[in-house]
N, C-alpha and C positions, 0 to 999 in steps of 0.2 A: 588202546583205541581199536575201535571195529567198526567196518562198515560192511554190516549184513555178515551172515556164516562164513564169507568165502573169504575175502579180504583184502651361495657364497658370497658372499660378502662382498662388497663393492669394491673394485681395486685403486687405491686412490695416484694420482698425477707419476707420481714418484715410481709405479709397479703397473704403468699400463704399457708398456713397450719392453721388459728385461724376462557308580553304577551298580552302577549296581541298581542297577532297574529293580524296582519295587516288587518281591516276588516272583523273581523268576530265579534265582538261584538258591542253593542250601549253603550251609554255615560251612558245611567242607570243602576244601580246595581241591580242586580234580586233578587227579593225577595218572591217567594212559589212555589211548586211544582206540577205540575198537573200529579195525578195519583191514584191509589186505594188507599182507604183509610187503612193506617196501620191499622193490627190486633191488640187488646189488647195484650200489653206485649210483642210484638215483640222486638220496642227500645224503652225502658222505659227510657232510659236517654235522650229522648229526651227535651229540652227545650222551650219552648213559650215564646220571648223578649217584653215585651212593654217597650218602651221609650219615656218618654214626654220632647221637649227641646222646654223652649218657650210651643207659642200655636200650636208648631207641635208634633203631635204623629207618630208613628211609629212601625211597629211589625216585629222582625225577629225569626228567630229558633236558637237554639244552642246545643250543647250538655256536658253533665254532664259528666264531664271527672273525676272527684272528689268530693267527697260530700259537698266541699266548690267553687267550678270551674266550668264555663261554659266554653268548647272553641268557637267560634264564630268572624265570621269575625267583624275587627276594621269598616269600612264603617259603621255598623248599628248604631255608635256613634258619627259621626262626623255632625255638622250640614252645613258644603258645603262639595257640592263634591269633593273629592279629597282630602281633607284636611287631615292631620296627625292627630289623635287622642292624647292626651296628656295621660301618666301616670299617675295615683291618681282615684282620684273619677270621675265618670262620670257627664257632664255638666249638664245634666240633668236628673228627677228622670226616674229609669229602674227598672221594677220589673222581675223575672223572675219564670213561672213556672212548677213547675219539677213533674215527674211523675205522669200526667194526662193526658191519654191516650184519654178520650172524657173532655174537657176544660169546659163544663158545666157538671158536676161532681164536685160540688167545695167539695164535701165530699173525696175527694181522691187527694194524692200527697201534695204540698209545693208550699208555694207563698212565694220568698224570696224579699229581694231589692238586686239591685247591689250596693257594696261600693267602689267597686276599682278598675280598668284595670291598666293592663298591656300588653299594645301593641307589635306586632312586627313592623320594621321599615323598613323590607325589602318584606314584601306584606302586605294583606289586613287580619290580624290576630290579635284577643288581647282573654285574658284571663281576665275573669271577674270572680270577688270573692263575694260571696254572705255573707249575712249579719252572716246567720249560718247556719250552716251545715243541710242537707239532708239527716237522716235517709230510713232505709229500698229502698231506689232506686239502682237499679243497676247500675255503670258506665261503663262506653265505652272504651275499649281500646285503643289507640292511634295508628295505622304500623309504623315499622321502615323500611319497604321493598316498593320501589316506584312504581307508578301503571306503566300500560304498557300498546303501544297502543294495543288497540282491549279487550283489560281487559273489563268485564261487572262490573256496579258499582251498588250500588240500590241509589240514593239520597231521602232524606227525610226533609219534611219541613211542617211546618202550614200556608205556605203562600194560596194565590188566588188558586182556580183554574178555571176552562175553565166557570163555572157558579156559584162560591161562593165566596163570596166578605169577608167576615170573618169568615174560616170552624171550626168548633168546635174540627174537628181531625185532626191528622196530614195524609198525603198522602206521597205517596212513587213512585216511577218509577226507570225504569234500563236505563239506559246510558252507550253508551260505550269511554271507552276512547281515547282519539285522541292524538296530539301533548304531548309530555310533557318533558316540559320546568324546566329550575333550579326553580323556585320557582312557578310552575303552570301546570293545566294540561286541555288540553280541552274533553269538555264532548257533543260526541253527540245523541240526542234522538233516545230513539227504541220506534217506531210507531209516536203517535202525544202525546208524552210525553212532558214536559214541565216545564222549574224551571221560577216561578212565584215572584212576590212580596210579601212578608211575607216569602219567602224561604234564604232568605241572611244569611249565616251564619252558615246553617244549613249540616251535613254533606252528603259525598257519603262515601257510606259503602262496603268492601269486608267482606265475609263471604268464611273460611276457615277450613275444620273439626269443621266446626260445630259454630267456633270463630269467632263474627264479631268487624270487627277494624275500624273506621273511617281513609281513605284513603287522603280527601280531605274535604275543605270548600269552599260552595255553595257564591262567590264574584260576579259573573256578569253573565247576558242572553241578548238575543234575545225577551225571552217572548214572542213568537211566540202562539196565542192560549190560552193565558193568559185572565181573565176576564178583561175586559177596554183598552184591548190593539188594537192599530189601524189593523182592519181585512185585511188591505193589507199586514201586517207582517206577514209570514208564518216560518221566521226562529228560531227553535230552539233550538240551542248549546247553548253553559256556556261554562262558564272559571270558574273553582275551583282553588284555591291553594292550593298547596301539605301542608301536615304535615306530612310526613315519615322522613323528615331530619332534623325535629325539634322537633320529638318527646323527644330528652334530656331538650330539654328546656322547654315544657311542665312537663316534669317529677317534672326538677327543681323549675318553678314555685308553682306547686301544694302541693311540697313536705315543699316548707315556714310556710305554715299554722301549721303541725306536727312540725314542729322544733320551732318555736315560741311556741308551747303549753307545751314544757316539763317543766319538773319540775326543771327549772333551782337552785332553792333555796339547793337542794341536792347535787350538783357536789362542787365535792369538790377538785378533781385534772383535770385541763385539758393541753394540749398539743396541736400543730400543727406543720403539716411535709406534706411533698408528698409520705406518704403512700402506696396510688394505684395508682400513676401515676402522671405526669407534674413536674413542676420545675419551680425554679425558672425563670425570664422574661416569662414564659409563658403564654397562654389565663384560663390557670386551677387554681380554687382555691386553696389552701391548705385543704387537709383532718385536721380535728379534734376527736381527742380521749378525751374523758371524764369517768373518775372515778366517781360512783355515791357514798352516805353515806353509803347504801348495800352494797359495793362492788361489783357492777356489771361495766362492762366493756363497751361502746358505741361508736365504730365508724362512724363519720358522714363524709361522702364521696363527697370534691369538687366539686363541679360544675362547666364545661365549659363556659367558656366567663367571660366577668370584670363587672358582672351584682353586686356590692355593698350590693343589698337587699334583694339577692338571691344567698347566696354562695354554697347552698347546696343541695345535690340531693339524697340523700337518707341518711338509717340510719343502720348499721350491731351491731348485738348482740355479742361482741367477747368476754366474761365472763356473766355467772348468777350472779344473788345478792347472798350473802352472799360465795363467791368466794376467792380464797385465795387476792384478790387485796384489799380483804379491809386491810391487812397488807401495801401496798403500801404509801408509804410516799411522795414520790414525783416523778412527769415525767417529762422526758424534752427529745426535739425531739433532735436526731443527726442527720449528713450525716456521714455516713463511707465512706473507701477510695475505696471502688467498688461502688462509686453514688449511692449504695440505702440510703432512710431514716429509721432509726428506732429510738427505745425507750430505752433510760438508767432510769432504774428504783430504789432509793433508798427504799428499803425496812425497815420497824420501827425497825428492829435486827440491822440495819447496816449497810450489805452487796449492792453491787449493783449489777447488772446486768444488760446485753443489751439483746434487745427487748423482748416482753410478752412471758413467757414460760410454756401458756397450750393454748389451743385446744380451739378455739370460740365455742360455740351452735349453730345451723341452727335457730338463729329466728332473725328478727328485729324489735321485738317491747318490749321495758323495760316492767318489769314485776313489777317494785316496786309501791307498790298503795300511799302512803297519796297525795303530791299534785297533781295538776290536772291528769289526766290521758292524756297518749298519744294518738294522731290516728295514726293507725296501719299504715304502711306503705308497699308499695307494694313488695310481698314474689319474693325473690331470693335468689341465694345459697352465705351465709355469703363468707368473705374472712378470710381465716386460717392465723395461725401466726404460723413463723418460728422461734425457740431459734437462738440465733446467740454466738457464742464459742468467738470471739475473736476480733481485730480492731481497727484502730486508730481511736478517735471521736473528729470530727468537731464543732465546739460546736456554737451556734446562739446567 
């Protein structure tokens, strides 16, 4: 890239108290940005892709959305154009690396491989999972708010620019936004700015009080002013894909790695209901509630859409360890006859009672240490739990 020479869901009863525009792009997918070169530590999550398929190589950008996760457009994976990228492992090897801000610097940041995408199928998007996790980088937030025309964007990328064929930093440029489409938005140049080859993938950024979100991903140019590019091309726009409407799905992706890592060996009571929301025939998973050996309490919260491998999109604290639930004997989800789900709870005295009857904690991440430990997951305000007095229960 170059710019000019220099450079949630509803909580339910039981959880309220505990384009391709016609001619405007070419057949090739853009890949680097011509523009000044990022400051140290500006966006540290930025990403550097190589990928070898075959005897072809390939470099794109991406960004560290989680310290196991790049987001990054699908294209940089596919070896014909156009083609769909396959979930699993990438066909060929990818390495990716993360916070190194000058790429000759190998004393600084992480060099992981890729092991696993997961594509979108509705544009040019996949989520790639690195071998291990990325200490000390910081990651990028994702908008949930859509850009807008006239919006300024900054796009960032290690591709070409106007005279560097492989730059050792990443560059950055503003672009304003044009069209934007359900799954896309176009991006055009301020000055003789430029998203290049080596830029695919990589994102446009808004910055907000201060907070920067990746807005969109860097999918197709013009290359107008790009190194190697034919001097009679003077165009250039991009077409990025939005991620503001699928930031849950990111969420949910990312959030696999943390739920796979718990300390499953410990739970020793679990449940599932529609908790915060959906129902039965719907696109939403079922919430899960689990009882740990401590007595602490964990609600793990449904995921939208019938993704099998990824049911789950976060994780609430709704009792500390050594809490009165280590008395609990057994859970079992109901419906009562006002459509919410809750919990009839046998207690080791005896007695039963419907749904949890204390007060969750504001934290989401278990506190109990022997096995592996958790990664934290991203802080929002827990959902409380309501005692419930009385009801006829539906039983599953």
């Amino acid at each position: 890239m170059f710019a000019g020479r220099s450079r949630t869901a509803r909580i339910s009863a039981l959880l309220t108290t505990a384009a391709t525009a016609a001619g405007l792009l070419s057949a090739t997918a853009a890949h680097a940005v011509v523009g000044g070169q990022a400051q140290d530590g500006a966006y540290p999550f930025l990403v550097k892709l190589d990928i070898t398929m075959g005897d072809t190589k390939r470099a794109c950008t991406g960004t560290l959305v989680d310290p196991r996760w790049v987001l990054t457009a699908a294209s940089c994976f596919t070896d014909t154009p156009g083609a769909a990228v396959p979930a699993g492992a990438p066909k060929g090897k990818a390495t990716a690396t993360v916070g190194r801000a000058d790429l000759s610097n190998t004393s600084a940041g992480a060099v992981r491989d890729v092991v696993e995408l997961v594509p979108r199928t509705d544009r040019d998007l996949v989520m790639a999972k690195l071998a291990s996790a990325v200490g000390g980088v910081t990651t990028a937030s994702v908008t949930t708010t859509a850009p807008t025309e006239g919006e300024s964007l900054q796009a960032a990328g290690f591709g070409r620019t106007h005279d560097e064929w492989v730059p050792n930093r990443a560059h950055t440029a503003a672009f304003a936004a044009g069209t934007v489409t359900g799954t896309g938005v176009q991006l055009a140049a301020s000055g003789d700015a430029a998203i290049c080859k080596g830029d695919t993938g990589g994102p446009a950024l808004r910055t907000t009080g201060g907070r920067v979100e990746v807005v969109a991903v860097n999918s197709r140019s013009w290359q107008g002013g790009c190194l190697d590019t034919d001097p009679a091309e003077t165009r250039t726009g991009a077409l990025d894909v939005r991620v503001d409407d699928v930031a849950g799905w990111v969420q949910q992706i990312r959030y696999s790695t943390a739920f796979a890592a718990a300390p499953w060996q410990s739970a020793e009571e679990m449940t599932s209901g529609y908790y915060t929301g959906g129902s039965a025939g719907g696109t939403r998973h079922m919430d899960m509630i689990v009882r740990w050996s401590d007595g602490e309490m964990t609600l793990y919260q449904g995921a939208e859409g019938n993704d099998p491998a990824h049911p789950f999109s976060a994780e609430y604290q709704l009792a500390p360890p050594k809490s009165k639930w280590t008395n609990a004997a057994a859970l079992t989800w109901a419906n009562f006859t006002d459509g919410t789900d809750g919990l009839v709870v046998r207690w080791e005295d005896g007695h039963v009672t419907q749904s949890p009857p204390s007060t969750p904690r504001a934290s989401t991440v278990r506190s109990s240490s022997p096995p592996p430990a958790r990664s934290p997951t991203p802080a929002r305000s827990p959902p409380a739990v309501t005692p419930r007095a009385t009801a006829a229960t539906t039983w599953s």
